[in-house]
DOZATI-284908 format. One record per residue (C-alpha): x, y, z. Coordinates in steps of 0.05 Angstrom, whole numbers, plus 5000, padded with zeros to 4 digits. Layout:
# residues N
[[X,Y,Z]],
...
***
This chain:
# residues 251
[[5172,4964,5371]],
[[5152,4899,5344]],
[[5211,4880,5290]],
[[5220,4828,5235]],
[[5261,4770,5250]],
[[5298,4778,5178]],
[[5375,4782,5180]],
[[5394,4858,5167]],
[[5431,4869,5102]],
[[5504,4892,5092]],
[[5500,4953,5056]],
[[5535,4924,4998]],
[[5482,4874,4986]],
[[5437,4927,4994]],
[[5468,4976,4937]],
[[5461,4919,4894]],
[[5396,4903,4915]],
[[5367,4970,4909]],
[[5395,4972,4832]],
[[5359,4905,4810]],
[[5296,4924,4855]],
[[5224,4909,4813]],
[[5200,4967,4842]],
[[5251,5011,4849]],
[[5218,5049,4777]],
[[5159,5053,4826]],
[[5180,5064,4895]],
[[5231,5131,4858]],
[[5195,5147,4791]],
[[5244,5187,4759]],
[[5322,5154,4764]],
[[5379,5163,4805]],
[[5449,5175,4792]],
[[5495,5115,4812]],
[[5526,5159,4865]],
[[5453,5175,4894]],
[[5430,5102,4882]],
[[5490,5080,4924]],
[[5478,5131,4979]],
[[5408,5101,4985]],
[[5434,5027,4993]],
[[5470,5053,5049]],
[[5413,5092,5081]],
[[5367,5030,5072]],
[[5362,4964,5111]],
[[5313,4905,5097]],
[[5270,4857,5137]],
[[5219,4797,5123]],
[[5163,4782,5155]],
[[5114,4725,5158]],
[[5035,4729,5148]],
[[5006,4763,5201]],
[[5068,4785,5237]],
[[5055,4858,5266]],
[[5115,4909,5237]],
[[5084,4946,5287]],
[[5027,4970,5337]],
[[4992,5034,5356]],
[[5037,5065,5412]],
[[5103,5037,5393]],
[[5160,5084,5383]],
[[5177,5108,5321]],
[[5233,5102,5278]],
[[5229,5093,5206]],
[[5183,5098,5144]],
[[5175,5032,5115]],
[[5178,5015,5032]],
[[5143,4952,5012]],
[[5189,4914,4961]],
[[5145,4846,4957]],
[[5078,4820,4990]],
[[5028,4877,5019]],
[[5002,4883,5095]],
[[4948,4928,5132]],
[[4940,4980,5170]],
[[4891,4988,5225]],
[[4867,5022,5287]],
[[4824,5001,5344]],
[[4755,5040,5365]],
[[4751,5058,5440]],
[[4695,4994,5425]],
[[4753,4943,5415]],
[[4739,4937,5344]],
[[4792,4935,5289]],
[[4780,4988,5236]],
[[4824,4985,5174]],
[[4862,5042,5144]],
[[4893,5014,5088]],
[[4927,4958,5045]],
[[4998,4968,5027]],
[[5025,4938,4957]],
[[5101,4940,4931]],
[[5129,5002,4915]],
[[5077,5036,4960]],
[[5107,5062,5036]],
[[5071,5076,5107]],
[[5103,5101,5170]],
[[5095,5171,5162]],
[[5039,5179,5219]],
[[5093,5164,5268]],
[[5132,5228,5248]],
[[5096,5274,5284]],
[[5083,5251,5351]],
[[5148,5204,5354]],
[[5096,5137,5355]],
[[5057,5102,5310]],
[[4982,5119,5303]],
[[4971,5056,5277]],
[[4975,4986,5276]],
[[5016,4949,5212]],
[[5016,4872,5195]],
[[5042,4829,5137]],
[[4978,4792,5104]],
[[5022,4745,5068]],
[[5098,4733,5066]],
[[5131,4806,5059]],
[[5198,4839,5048]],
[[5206,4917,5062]],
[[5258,4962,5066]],
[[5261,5012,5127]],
[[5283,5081,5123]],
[[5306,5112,5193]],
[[5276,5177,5199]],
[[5340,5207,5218]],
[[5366,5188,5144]],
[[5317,5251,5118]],
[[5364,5299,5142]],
[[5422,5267,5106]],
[[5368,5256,5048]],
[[5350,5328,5046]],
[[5425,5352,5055]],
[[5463,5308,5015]],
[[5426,5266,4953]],
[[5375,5325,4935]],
[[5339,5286,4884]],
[[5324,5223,4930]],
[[5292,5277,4972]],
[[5250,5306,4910]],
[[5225,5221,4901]],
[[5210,5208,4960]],
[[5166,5274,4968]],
[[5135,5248,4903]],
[[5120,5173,4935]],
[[5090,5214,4996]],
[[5053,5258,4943]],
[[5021,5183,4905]],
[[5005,5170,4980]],
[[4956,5222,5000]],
[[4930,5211,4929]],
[[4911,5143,4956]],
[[4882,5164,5023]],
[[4837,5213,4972]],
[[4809,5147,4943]],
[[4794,5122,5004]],
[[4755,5185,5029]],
[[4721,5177,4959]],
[[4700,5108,4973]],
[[4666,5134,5039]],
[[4624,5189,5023]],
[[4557,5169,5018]],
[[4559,5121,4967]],
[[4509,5065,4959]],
[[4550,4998,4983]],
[[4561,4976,4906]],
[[4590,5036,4891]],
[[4644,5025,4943]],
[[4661,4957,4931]],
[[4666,4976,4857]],
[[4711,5037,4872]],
[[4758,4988,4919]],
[[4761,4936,4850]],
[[4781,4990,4806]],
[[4826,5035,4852]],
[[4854,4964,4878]],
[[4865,4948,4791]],
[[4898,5020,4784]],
[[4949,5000,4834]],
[[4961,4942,4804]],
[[4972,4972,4732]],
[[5019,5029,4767]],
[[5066,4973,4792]],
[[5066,4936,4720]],
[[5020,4881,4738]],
[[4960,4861,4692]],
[[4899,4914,4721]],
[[4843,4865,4708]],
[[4876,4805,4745]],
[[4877,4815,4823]],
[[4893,4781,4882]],
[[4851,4795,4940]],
[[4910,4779,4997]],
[[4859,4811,5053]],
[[4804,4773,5074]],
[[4723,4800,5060]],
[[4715,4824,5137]],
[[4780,4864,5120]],
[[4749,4893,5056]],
[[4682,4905,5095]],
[[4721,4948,5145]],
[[4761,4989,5102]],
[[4694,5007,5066]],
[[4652,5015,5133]],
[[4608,4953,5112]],
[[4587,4899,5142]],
[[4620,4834,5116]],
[[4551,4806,5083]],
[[4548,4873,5042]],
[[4607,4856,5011]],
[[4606,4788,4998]],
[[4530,4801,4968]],
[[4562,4868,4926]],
[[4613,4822,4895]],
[[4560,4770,4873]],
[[4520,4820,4847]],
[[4574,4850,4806]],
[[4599,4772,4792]],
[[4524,4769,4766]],
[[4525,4821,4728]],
[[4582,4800,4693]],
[[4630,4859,4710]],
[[4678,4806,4753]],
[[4694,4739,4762]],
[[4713,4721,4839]],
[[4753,4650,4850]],
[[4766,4639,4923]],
[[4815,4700,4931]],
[[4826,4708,4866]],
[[4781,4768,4817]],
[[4786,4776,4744]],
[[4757,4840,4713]],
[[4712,4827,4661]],
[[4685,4896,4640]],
[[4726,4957,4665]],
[[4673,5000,4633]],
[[4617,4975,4670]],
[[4656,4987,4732]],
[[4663,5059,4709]],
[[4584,5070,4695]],
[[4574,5046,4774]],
[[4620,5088,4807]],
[[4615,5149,4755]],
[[4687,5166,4745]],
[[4751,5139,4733]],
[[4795,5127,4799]],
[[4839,5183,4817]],
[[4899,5145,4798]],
[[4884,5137,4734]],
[[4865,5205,4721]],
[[4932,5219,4743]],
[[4963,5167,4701]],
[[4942,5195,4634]],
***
């Protein structure tokens, strides 16, 4: 398996990291008892990685689930055409690994899009999870819960909706994300590139550059390089017809 080239944390550093995390409210919603916290710090172990470095590629063994603290990445697969197809974009607090459970490899692909620190939880550290810190294993069944939720988007996004109604969709969903981590909803930063978004949406890369002026020309966004300020959340809502699942869930 393709690993990070960050130094491996003492679990000391990592108890104390773990306790001043900025995403630790995310990444286990409801809080820990020292004693769990602790337990956690030692179960835990923490790499970087650069812009496009691969965390890992369809095939490789399996090993851990993986818990982005800072930066995001994506997750592909390729067709039996050679063509990259993207699952998913992965933001702090947010984990993937889990399709490796099953069949001892990764189904997927992973790799940072810009400069990324995660922590990695060995799947033989569930058992311990499960036996010894019960309500680490209740979170982290909630942070798989939040991630199917997400995968739901996506399937929304795909079924049969007229191109702007997917890239709209993506801005809000992508916003919700944002607001769930504590980040301002109507400021975004668009780390993956427009062929990335395209293929995530099953678009081509013209669609949705040409959806995102059209919204920009409607005056629902404002796009600056990779940069994309919400202007009217509402009118977002009147072209996709409903609020994103994650802010249903939110209220």
């Amino acid at each position: 398996m393709t690993q990070g080239s960050g130094k491996l944390l003492d679990f000391e550093t990592l108890r104390k990291s773990c306790r001043r995390c900025s995403v630790l409210e995310l990444c286990l919603p409801a809080p820990l008892e020292g004693a769990d916290l602790d337990r956690l710090g030692g179960m835990l172990c923490s790499r970087s990685y650069t812009p496009n470095q691969h965390v890992y590629n369809t095939g490789d063994r399996s090993g851990n689930i993986y818990i982005v603290r800072t930066g995001s990445l994506k997750s592909w697969v390729t067709t039996i055409h050679g063509h990259e197809q993207i699952l998913g974009f992965h933001l702090p607090g947010e984990i993937f690994g889990l399709d490796g459970v099953d069949a001892f490899q990764y189904q997927s692909g992973v790799q940072a899009l810009e400069p990324s620190e995660l922590c990695l939880l060995p799947y033989d550290a569930l058992e311990t999870i499960a036996s010894q810190v019960p309500s680490l294993h209740r979170q982290l069944l909630r942070v798989i819960s939040r991630e199917i939720v997400i995968e739901h988007e996506h399937v929304m996004m795909m079924s049969s909706r007229p191109a702007i109604e997917r890239v709209a969709l993506f801005v809000q969903v992508l916003a919700q994300r944002e607001a769930l981590r504590g980040q301002p909803p109507q400021l975004l930063k668009l780390t993956m590139s427009r062929a990335d978004i395209a293929s995530y949406l099953a678009l081509a890369n013209e669609t949705v550059s040409r959806m995102l002026s059209r919204l920009e020309q409607s005056g629902l966004i404002r796009v600056t390089h990779r940069k994309l300020e919400i202007l009217d959340p509402e009118g977002l809502i009147e072209i996709t017809g409903e609020y994103p699942v994650s802010l249903r869930l939110a209220d």
